[in-house]
C-alpha positions as CSV (number, residue, x, y, z in Angstrom):
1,X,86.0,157.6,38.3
2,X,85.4,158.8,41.6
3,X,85.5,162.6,42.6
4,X,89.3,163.5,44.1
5,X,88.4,164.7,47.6
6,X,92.1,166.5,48.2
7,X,91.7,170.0,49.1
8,X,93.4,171.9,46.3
9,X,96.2,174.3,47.9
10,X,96.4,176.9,45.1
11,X,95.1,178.3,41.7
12,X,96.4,180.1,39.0
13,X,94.6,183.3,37.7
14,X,95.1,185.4,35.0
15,X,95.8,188.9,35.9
16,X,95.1,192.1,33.9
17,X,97.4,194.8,33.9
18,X,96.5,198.4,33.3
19,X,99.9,200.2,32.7
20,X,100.9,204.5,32.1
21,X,103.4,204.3,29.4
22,X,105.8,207.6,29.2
23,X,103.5,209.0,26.7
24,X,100.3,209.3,28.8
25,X,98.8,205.9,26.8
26,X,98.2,202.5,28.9
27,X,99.1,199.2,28.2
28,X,97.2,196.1,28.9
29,X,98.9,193.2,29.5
30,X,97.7,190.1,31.4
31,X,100.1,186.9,33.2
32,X,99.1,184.3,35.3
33,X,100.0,184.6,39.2
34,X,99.5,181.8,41.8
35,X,97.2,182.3,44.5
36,X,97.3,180.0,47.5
37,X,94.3,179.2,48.8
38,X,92.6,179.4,52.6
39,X,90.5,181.6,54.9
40,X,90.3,185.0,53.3
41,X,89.3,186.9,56.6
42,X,93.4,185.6,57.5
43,X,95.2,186.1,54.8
44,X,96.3,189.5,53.1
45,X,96.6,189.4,49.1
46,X,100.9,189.8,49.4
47,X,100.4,186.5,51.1
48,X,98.2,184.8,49.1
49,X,100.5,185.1,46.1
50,X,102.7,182.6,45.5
51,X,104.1,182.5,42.1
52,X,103.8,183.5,38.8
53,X,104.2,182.1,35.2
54,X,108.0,183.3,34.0
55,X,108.5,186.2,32.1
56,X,105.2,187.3,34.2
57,X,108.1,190.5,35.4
58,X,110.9,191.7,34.9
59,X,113.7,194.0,36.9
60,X,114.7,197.4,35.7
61,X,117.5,195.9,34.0
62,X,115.4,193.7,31.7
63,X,116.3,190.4,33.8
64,X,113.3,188.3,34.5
65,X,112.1,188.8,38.7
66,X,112.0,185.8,39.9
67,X,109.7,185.0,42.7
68,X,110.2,185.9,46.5
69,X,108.9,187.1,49.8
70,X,110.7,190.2,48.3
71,X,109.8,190.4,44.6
72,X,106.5,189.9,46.2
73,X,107.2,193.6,48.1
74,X,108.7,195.2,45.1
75,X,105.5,194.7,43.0
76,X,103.4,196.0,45.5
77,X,105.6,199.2,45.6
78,X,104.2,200.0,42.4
79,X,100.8,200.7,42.5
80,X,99.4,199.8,39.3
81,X,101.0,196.3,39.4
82,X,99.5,196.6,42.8
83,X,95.7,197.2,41.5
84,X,96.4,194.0,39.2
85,X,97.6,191.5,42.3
86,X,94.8,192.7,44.5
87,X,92.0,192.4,41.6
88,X,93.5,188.9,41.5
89,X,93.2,188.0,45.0
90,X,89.5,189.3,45.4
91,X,88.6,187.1,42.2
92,X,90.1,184.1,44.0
93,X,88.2,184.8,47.4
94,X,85.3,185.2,45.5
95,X,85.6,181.8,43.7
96,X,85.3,183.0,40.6
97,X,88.4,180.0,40.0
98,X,85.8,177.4,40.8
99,X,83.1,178.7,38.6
100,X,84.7,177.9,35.3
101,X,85.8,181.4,34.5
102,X,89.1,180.4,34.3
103,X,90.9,177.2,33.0
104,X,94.1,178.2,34.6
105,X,92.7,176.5,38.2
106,X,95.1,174.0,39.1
107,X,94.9,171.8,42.2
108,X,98.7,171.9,44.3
């Protein structure tokens, strides 16, 4: 069997979420988001993302986010989900998804 020469168009990576509960403590919680994949030095890491596994976030009222353009927005509004996505992206335009550090890489 022959090598497939398509380019893949996307991989998944799992994210790790640091997260400030009420009492001061932080949560660790890690979910698979979907990175597309191109030129780094045109892309921004909002629009590199797009997906994520379900149940990855949910609204204030407990209803899973599905994902959007705007969902997208709404996580970057909060600063520690924020940290998460961009750690994501910069693993991803390192290559660490072709490296075998992940078996969540997934051609598109």
């Amino acid at each position: 069997m022959g090598i497939n020469i398509a380019k893949p168009t996307y991989a998944k990576w799992p994210v790790k979420f640091k997260l400030s509960e009420p009492d001061g403590t932080i949560r660790e919680e890690e979910h698979v988001i979907h990175y597309a994949l191109g030129p780094v030095d045109s892309a921004t890491c909002g629009d590199s993302i797009i997906g994520w596994d379900a149940g990855a976030f949910d609204k204030a009222d407990g209803t899973p986010l599905e994902f959007s353009r705007d969902a997208v927005g709404q996580l970057f509004a909060n600063p520690e989900i924020a940290a998460g996505l961009v750690s994501g992206f910069q693993a991803i335009a390192r290559g660490e998804h072709l490296m075998g550090n992940s078996p969540n890489s997934s051609a598109g």
